[in-house]
PAKOLLUM-566267 format. One line per 8 residues: number of its first residue (from 1); their letters; for each residue y, x, z of C-alpha. Coordinates in nm, 2 decimals. Each point is the difference from the previous one (the first is absolute). Example, Ala and Ser with C-alpha at 12.3 -4.5 7.8 and 13.67 -1.06 7.14 Angstrom:
<sites>
1 = as = -0.45 1.23 0.78 ~ 0.34 0.14 -0.07 .
</sites>
This chain:
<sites>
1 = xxxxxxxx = 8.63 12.87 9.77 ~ -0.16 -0.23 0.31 ~ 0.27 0.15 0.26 ~ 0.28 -0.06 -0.24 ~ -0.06 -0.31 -0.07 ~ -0.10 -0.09 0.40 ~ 0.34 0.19 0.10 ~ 0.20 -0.24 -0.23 .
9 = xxxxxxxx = -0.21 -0.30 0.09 ~ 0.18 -0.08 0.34 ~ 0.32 -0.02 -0.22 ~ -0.09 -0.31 -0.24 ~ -0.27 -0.18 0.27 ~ 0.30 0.02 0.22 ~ 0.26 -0.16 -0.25 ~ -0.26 -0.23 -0.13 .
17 = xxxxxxxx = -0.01 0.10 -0.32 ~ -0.23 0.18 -0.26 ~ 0.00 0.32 -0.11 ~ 0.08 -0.10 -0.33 ~ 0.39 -0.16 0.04 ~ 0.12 -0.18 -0.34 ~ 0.32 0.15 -0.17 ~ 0.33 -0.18 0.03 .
25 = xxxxxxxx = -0.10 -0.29 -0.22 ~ 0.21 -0.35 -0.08 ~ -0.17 -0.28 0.21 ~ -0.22 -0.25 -0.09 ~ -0.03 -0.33 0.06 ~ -0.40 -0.17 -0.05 ~ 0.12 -0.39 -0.05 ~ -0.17 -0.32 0.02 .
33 = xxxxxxxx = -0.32 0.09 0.18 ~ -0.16 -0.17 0.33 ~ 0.06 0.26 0.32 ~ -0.25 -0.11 0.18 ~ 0.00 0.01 0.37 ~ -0.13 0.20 0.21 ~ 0.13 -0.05 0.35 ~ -0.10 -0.10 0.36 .
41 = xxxxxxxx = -0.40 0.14 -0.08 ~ -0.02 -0.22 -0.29 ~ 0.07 -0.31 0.17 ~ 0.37 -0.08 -0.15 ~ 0.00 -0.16 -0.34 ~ 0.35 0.05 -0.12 ~ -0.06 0.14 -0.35 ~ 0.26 0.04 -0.24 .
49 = xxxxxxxx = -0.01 -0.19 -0.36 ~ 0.23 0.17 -0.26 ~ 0.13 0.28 0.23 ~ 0.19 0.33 -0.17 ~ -0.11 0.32 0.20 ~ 0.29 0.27 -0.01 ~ -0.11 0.38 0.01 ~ 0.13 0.31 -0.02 .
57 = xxxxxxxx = -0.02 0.33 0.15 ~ -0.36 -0.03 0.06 ~ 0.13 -0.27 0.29 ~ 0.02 -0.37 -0.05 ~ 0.35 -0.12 -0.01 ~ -0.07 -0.35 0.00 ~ -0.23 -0.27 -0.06 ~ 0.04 -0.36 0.04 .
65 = xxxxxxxx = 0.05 -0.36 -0.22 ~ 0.19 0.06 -0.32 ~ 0.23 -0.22 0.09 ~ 0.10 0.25 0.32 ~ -0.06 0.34 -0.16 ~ 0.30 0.16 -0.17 ~ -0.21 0.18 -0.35 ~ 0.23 0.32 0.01 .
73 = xxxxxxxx = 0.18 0.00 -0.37 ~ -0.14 0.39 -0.09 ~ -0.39 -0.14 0.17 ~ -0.31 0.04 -0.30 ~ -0.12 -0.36 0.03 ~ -0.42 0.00 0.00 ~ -0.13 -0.37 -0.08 ~ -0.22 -0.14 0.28 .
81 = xxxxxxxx = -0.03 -0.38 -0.06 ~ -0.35 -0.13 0.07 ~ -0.14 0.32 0.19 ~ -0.01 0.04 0.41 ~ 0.22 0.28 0.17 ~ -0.16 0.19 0.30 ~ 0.05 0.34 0.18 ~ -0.18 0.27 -0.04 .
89 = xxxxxxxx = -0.37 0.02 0.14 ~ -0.03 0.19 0.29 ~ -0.34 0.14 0.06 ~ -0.06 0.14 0.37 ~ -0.37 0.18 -0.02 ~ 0.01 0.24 -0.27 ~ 0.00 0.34 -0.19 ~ 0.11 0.12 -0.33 .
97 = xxxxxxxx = -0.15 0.36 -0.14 ~ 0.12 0.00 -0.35 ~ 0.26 -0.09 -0.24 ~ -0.23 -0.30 -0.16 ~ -0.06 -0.06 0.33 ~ 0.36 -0.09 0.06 ~ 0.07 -0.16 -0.32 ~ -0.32 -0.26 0.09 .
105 = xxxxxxxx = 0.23 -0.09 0.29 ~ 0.29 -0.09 -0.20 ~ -0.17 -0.18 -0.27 ~ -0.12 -0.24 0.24 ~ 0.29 -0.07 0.19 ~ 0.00 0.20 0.31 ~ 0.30 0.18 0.08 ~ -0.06 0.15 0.38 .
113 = xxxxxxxx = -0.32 0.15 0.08 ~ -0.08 0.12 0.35 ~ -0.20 0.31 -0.08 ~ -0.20 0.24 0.18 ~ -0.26 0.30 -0.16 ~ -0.31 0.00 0.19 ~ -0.37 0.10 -0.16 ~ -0.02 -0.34 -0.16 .
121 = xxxxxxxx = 0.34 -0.01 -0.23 ~ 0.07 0.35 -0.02 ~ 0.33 0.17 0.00 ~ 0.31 -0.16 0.02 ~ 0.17 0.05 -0.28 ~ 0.39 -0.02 0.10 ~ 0.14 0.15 -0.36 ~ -0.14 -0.28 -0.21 .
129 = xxxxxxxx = 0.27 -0.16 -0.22 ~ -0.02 -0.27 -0.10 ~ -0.09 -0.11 0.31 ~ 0.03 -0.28 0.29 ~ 0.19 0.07 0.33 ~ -0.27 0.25 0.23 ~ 0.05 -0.15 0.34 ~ -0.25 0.32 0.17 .
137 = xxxxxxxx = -0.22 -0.07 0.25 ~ -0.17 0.26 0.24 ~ -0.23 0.06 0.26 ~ 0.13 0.10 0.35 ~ -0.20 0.15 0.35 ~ -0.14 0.23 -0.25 ~ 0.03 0.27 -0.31 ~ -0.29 0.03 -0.30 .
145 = xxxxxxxx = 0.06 0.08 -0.33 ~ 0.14 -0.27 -0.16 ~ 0.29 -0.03 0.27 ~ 0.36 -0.01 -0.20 ~ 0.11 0.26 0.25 ~ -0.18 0.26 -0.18 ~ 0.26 0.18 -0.17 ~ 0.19 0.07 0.36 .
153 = xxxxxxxx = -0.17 0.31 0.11 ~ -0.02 -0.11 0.37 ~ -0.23 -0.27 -0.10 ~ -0.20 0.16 -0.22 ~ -0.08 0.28 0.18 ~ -0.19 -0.21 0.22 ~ -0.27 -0.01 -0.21 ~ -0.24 0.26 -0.06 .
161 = xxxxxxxx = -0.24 -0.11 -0.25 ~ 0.05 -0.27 -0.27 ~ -0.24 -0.27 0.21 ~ 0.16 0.05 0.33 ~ 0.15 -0.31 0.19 ~ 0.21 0.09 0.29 ~ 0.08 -0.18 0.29 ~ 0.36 0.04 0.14 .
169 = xxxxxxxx = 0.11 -0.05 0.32 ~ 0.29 -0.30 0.10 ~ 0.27 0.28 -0.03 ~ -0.12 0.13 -0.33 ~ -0.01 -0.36 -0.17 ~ 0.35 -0.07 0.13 ~ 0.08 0.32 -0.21 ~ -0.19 -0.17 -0.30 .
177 = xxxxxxxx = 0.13 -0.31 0.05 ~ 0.36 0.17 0.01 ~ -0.13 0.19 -0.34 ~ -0.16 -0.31 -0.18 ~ 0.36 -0.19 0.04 ~ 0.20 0.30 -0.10 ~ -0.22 0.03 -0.31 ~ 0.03 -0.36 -0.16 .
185 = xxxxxxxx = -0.33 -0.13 0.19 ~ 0.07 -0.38 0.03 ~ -0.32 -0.10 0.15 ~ -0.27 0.13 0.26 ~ -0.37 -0.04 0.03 ~ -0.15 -0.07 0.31 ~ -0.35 0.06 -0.02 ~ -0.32 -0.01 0.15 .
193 = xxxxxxxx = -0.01 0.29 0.27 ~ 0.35 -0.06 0.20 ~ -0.04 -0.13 0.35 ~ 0.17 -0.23 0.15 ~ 0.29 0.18 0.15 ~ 0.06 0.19 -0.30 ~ 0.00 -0.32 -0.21 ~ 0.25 -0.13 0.24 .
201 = xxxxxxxx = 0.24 0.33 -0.02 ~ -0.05 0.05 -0.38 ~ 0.15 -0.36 -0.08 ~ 0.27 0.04 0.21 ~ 0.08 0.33 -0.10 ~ -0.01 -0.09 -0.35 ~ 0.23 -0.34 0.01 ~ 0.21 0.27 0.17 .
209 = xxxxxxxx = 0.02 0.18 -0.34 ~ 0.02 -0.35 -0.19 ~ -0.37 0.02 -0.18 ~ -0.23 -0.25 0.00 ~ -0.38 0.00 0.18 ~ -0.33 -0.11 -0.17 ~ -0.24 -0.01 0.27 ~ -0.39 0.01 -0.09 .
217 = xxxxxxxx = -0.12 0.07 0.33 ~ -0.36 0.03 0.19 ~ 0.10 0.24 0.32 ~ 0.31 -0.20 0.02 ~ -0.09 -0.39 0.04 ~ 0.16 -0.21 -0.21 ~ 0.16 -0.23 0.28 ~ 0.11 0.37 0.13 .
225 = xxxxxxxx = 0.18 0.06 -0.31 ~ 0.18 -0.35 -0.07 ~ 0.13 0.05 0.34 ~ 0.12 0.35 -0.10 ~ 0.21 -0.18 -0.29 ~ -0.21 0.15 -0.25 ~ 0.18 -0.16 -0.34 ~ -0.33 -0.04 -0.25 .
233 = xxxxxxxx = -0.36 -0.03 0.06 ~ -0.19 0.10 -0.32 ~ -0.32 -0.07 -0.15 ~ -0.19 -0.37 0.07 ~ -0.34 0.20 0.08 ~ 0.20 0.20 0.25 ~ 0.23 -0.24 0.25 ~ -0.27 -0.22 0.02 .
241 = xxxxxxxx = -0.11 0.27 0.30 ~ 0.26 -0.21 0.17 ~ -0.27 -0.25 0.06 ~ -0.32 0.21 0.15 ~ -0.02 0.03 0.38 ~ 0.11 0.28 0.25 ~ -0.34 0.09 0.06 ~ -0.04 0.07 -0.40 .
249 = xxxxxxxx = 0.33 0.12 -0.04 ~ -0.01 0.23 0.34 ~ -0.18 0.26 -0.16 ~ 0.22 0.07 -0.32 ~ 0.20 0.15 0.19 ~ -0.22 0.28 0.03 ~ -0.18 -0.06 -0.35 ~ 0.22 -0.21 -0.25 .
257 = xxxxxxxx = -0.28 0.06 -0.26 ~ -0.40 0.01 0.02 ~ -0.19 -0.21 0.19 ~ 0.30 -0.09 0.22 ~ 0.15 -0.17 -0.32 ~ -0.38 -0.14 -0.15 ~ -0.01 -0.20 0.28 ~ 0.34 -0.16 -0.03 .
265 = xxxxxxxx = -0.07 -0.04 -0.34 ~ -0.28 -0.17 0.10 ~ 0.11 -0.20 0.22 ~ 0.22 -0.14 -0.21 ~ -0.22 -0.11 -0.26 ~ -0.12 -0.27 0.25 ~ 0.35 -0.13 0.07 ~ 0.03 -0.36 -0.04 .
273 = xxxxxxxx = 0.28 -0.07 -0.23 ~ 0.12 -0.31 0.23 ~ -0.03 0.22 0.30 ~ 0.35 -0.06 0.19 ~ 0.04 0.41 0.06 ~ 0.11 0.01 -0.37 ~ 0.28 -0.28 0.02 ~ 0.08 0.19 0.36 .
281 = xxxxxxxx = 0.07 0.30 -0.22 ~ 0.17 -0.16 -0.22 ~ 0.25 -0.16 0.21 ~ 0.06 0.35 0.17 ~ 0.11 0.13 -0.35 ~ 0.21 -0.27 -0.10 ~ 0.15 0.02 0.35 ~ 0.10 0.35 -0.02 .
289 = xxxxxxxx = 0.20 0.19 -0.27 ~ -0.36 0.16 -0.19 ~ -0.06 -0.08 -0.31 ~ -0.33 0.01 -0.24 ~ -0.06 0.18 -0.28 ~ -0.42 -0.09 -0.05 ~ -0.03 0.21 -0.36 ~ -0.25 -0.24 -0.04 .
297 = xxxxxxxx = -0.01 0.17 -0.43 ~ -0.20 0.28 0.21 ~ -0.28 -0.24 -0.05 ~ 0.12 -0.16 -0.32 ~ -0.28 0.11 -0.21 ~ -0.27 -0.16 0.27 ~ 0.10 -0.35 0.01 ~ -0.14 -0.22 -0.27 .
305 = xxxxxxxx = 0.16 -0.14 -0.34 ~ 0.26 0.34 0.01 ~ 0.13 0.13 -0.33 ~ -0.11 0.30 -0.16 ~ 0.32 0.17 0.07 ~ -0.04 0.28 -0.31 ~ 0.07 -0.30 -0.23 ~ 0.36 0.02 0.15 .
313 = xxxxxxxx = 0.24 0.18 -0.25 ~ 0.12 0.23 0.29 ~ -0.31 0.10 0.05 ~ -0.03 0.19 -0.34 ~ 0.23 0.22 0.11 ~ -0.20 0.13 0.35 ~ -0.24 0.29 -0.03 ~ -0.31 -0.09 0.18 .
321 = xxxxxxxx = 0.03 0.33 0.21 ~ 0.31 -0.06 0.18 ~ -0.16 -0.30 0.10 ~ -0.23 -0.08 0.34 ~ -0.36 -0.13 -0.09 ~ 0.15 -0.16 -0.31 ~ -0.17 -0.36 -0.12 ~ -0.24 0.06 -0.24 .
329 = xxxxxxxx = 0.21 0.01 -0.37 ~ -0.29 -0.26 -0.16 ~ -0.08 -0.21 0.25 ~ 0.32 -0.01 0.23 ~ -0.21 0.02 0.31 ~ 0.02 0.22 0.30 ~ -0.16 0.38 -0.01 ~ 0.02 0.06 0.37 .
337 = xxxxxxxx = -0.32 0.03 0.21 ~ -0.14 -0.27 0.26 ~ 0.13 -0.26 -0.22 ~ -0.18 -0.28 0.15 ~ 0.07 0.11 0.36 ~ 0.35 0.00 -0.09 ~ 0.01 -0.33 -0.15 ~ -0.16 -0.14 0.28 .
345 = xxxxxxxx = 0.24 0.12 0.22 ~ 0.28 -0.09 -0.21 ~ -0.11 -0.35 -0.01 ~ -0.01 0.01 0.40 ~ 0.37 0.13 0.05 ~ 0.16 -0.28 -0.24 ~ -0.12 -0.24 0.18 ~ 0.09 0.13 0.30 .
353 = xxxxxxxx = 0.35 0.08 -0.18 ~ 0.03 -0.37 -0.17 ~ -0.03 -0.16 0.39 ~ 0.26 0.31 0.08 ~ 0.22 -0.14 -0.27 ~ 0.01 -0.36 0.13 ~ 0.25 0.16 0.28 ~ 0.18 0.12 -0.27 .
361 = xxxxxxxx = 0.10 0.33 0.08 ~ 0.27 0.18 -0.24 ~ -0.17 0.23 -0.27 ~ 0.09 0.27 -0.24 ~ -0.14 0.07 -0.30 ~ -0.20 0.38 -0.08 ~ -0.31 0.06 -0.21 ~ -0.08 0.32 0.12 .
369 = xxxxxxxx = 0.01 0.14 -0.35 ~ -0.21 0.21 -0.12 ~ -0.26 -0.02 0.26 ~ -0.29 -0.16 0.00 ~ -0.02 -0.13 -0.41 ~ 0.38 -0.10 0.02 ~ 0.26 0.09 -0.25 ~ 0.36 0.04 -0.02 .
377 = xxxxxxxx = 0.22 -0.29 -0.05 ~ -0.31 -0.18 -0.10 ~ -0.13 -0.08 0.32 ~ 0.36 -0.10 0.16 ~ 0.00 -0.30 -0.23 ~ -0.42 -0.06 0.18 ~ 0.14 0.04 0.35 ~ 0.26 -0.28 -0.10 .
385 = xxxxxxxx = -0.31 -0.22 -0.14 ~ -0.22 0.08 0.33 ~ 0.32 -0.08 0.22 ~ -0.05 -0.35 -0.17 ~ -0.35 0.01 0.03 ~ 0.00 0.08 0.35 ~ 0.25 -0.32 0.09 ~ 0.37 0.12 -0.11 .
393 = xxxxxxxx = 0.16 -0.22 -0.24 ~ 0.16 0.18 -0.29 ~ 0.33 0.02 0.14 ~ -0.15 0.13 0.30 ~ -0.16 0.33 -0.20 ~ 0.27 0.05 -0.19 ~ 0.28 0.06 0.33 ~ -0.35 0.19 0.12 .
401 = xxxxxxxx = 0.14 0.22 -0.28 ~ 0.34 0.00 0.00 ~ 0.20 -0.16 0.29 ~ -0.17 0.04 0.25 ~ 0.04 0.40 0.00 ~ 0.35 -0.03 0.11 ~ -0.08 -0.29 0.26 ~ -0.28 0.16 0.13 .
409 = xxxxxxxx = 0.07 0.38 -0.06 ~ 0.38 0.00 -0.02 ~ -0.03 0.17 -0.39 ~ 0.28 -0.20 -0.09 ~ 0.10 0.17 -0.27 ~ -0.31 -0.19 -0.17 ~ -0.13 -0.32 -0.03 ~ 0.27 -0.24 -0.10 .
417 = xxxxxxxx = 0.22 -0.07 -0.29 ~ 0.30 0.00 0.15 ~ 0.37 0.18 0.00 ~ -0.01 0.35 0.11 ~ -0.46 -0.04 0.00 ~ -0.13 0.35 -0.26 ~ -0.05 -0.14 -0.35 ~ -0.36 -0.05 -0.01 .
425 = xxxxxxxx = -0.08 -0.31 -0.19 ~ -0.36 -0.18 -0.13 ~ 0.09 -0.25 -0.27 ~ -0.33 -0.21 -0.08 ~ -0.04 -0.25 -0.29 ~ -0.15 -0.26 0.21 ~ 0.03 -0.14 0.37 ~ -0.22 0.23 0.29 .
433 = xxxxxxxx = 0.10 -0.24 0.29 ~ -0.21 -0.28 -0.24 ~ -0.29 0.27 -0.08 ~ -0.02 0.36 0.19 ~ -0.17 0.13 -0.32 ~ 0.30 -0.06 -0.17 ~ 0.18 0.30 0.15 ~ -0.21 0.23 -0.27 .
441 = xxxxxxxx = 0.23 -0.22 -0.28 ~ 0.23 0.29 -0.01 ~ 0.28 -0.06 -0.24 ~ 0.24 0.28 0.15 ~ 0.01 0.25 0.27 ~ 0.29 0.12 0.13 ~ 0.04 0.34 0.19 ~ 0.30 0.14 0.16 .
449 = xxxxxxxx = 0.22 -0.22 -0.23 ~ -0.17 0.11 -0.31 ~ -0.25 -0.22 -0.23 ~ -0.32 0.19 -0.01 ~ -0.16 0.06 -0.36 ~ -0.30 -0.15 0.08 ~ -0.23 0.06 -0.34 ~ 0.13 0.39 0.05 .
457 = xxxxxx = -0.15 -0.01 0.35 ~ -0.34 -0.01 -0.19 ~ 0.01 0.25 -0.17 ~ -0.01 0.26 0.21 ~ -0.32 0.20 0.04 ~ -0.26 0.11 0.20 .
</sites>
C-alpha cells in the first residue's frame, strides 16, 4: 500500500492539493466574518470587518468587503458575523502515524503539515483521510530505513540490515535528490553529518529541483550554510551552534556528536545573553533569505506554568503509543530522562533566542509533533503561544503560520485568503491578533473547500 500511495503522491503535492478532492459541489459563500490579515510577516494590519469569502472547487474564488464581493446567486450562504476568518495552520516540523493522528490535526486548525517518519513519530501515514495536506520531508547524503525512497528498489537495496545507515556519494544523492522530487518530496533535511561542500551542492542541487532546505547542521557551520542559501534553520537548541567559536566548532567536522558536541553545548551554557555575537547572528539572518523555525514546543513540557496538554479534547483521541515520551496523563509533566539538565539548557537557549529575536529575524511556525511530549495539532496552537512568549506579537505567530510559507518558501498555494489561494480556512469565535491563545477558539475549519465535522473528528478511535 506505502508505494502506491508514494507513487501517486508526486501527483497531488505537485498540484497542491489533497488526496481527498471534494465532488462538484455549489459554492459557498462564509459572510460577515473578520479576515484577518496576515501579510508582510505580520507587520500589515489591514483586516477585513464584514468580508464575504467565495469558495468553490476546493479553491477560493474570492474574498474581500461585502460591499466588493459578488455572493454568486446558486452560493450556500454560512453565517460568520462576530467570528475571525484565518487560513489554514500550517505546521512545518511534524509527523502523522495514524488516522486519529490526522484527525487531531484537523480539529485544531492545521491544514498543511510538513511531515517526516523518523524513530520518534513513526511511519508516515500518507492514506489517512481525513486528513491535512502531507507536505513530506526527507533526509538526503544518506539512506536508513525510514527514507521515503524505500519502495524504489534501487534505494532500498542499499540496505542490508534493518539498522543500517548508508552514506552516499555526491553522484548518488543527486540521484536521490532527482527521486525525492519525482516522488512528491517537498522538503529536505540537512542534517548533522554533511560537510561543507556537500551542504553547499545539496542546496543548490535541490533549489534546482524546486524543494525547500532545512539545515540542522554541525560539520557544516552555520555561517557555511546561510551562505549556501540554505532556506530554514530548525530547532532553537540547534542554530544556536552559530554562536561557538572555530576552535569548538573545528572539530565537528570530524565528530558532530560526543564530546566534540558536549563541549559546544557547554560552551554555550556560559554565553552571556547580551553578548554582541548573538545580535551579530542575528543580523546575518535577517540579512539573508534564511528563515527560523526554533520548534521551541520540543521543550514545551520543561518551561514553567505549561498546560497539561491531555486536558485538551484532541488529545482524547491520541494513543499514548504513537506518541514520543508522552507527558505524563495525571500530572501533564514531561516523562523524558535528564529532565533538569534539559531544562536548564532550555532556559539558556531562550535567552540567547529572546536577544536573537530583538533583530527580528522572519520565523515559521513547527512543533515538532510528536516528539519529545508533543502532540498533534495540540502543540501547533503552543508553538503560536511560545512565538508570543519568545517576543512575536500575535500577528507575528500567526503569518509564522500561514503567510509567511509562501513569502519565505514560495508554497503559494497556502497561506492567504485570497482569489485562486487552496480553500483552507480557520474561523475562530474570538480575535488571535488581541490574544494568541485565542487561535484554539475554533468555531470552523475549513479543508479543501469543505466544512470539517468537527465533533465527528472525535470520535474516531484508537
Amino acid at each position: 500500500m506505502k508505494a502506491v500511495v508514494l507513487a501517486s503522491l508526486a501527483l497531488f503535492c505537485a498540484a497542491g492539493i489533497s488526496a481527498q478532492s471534494p465532488p462538484t459541489q455549489p459554492p459557498i459563500a462564509f459572510v460577515g466574518g473578520t479576515l484577518i490579515d496576515v501579510s508582510n510577516a505580520g507587520h500589515s494590519e489591514r483586516d477585513i470587518p464584514d468580508s464575504v469569502v467565495v469558495v468553490r472547487h476546493g479553491r477560493v474564488e474570492a474574498a474581500g468587503r461585502a460591499s466588493r464581493v459578488k455572493i454568486p446567486t446558486d452560493a450556500n450562504r454560512i453565517d460568520c458575523r462576530g467570528t475571525y476568518i484565518l487560513p489554514g495552520l500550517v505546521d512545518g516540523f511534524a509527523g502523522l502515524n495514524s488516522q486519529n493522528q490526522a484527525n487531531a490535526w484537523l480539529y485544531m486548525g492545521v491544514t498543511t503539515i510538513v511531515a517526516l517518519q523518523d524513530d520518534r513519530r513513526g511511519r508516515l501515514k500518507l492514506d489517512a483521510h481525513p486528513s491535512p495536506h502531507i507536505y513530506p520531508l526527507d533526509f538526503t547524503g544518506e539512506i536508513d530505513e525510514y527514507s521515503l525512497l524505500l519502495n524504489l528498489p534501487r534505494w532500498k537495496s542499499k540496505l542490508k540490515n534493518a539498522n543500517d545507515v548508508v552514506n552516499l556519494s555526491e553522484e548518488e544523492t543527486k540521484a536521490q535528490l532527482a527521486d525525492m522530487a519525482r516522488q512528491g518530496v517537498r522538503a529536505v533535511y540537512l542534517g548533522r553529518d554533511l560537510k561543507t561542500d556537500r551542504t553547499s551542492f545539496v542546496i543548490a542541487e535541490s533549489h534546482r529541483l524546486g524543494l525547500v532546505t532545512y539545515g540542522e547542521f554541525a560539520s557544516t557551520t552555520y555561517s557555511d550554510g546561510i551562505k549556501a542559501g540554505v532556506d530554514v534553520l530548525l530547532h532553537m537548541s540547534r542554530y544556536t551552534l552559530g554562536l561557538v567559536p572555530p576552535r569548538l566548532q573545528q572539530p565537528l567536522v570530524m565528530e558532530p556528536d560526543g564530546p566534540a558536541y558536549a563541549a559546544v553545548r557547554a560552551y554555550l551554557m556560559h554565553v552571556d545573553p547580551a553578548d554582541p555575537s548573538i545580535r551579530s547572528y542575528g543580523n546575518q539572518i535577517k540579512s539573508s533569505h534564511v528563515v527560523l523555525m526554533p520548534t521551541l514546543s520540543l521543550g514545551y513540557l520543561l518551561l514553567p506554568n505549561h498546560r497539561n496538554l491531555w486536558k485538551e479534547p484532541a488529545a482524547s483521541m491520541l494513543d499514548p503509543k504513537g506518541l514520543h515520551e508522552p507527558p505524563d496523563p495525571v500530572t501533564g509533566e514531561a516523562t523524558e530522562p535528564n529532565c533538569d539538565q534539559r531544562a536548564a539548557e532550555q532556559r539558556q537557549f531562550w535567552a540567547i533566542s529572546r536577544t536573537l529575536e530583538e533583530t527580528h529575524p522572519p520565523y515559521l511556525a513547527g512543533s515538532g509533533a510528536s516528539g519529545l511530549g508533543t502532540m498533534p495539532g495540540i502543540s501547533t496552537h503552543t508553538e503560536l503561544e511560545l512565538l508570543v512568549r519568545l517576543g512575536l506579537t500575535p500577528r507575528e505567530a500567526l503569518a509564522a503560520a500561514t503567510g509567511n510559507y509562501c513569502d519565505k518558501l514560495g508554497w503559494c498555494e497556502l497561506g492567504s485568503v485570497a482569489s485562486g489561494r487552496r480553500a483552507d480556512l480557520l474561523i475562530l469565535t474570538a480575535d488571535p491578533t488581541v490574544d494568541i491563545t485565542n487561535t484554539r477558539k475554533i468555531r470552523s475549519v475549513v479543508l479543501d473547500g469543505e466544512v470539517i465535522d468537527r465533533p465527528a473528528l472525535l470520535k474516531g478511535r484508537r
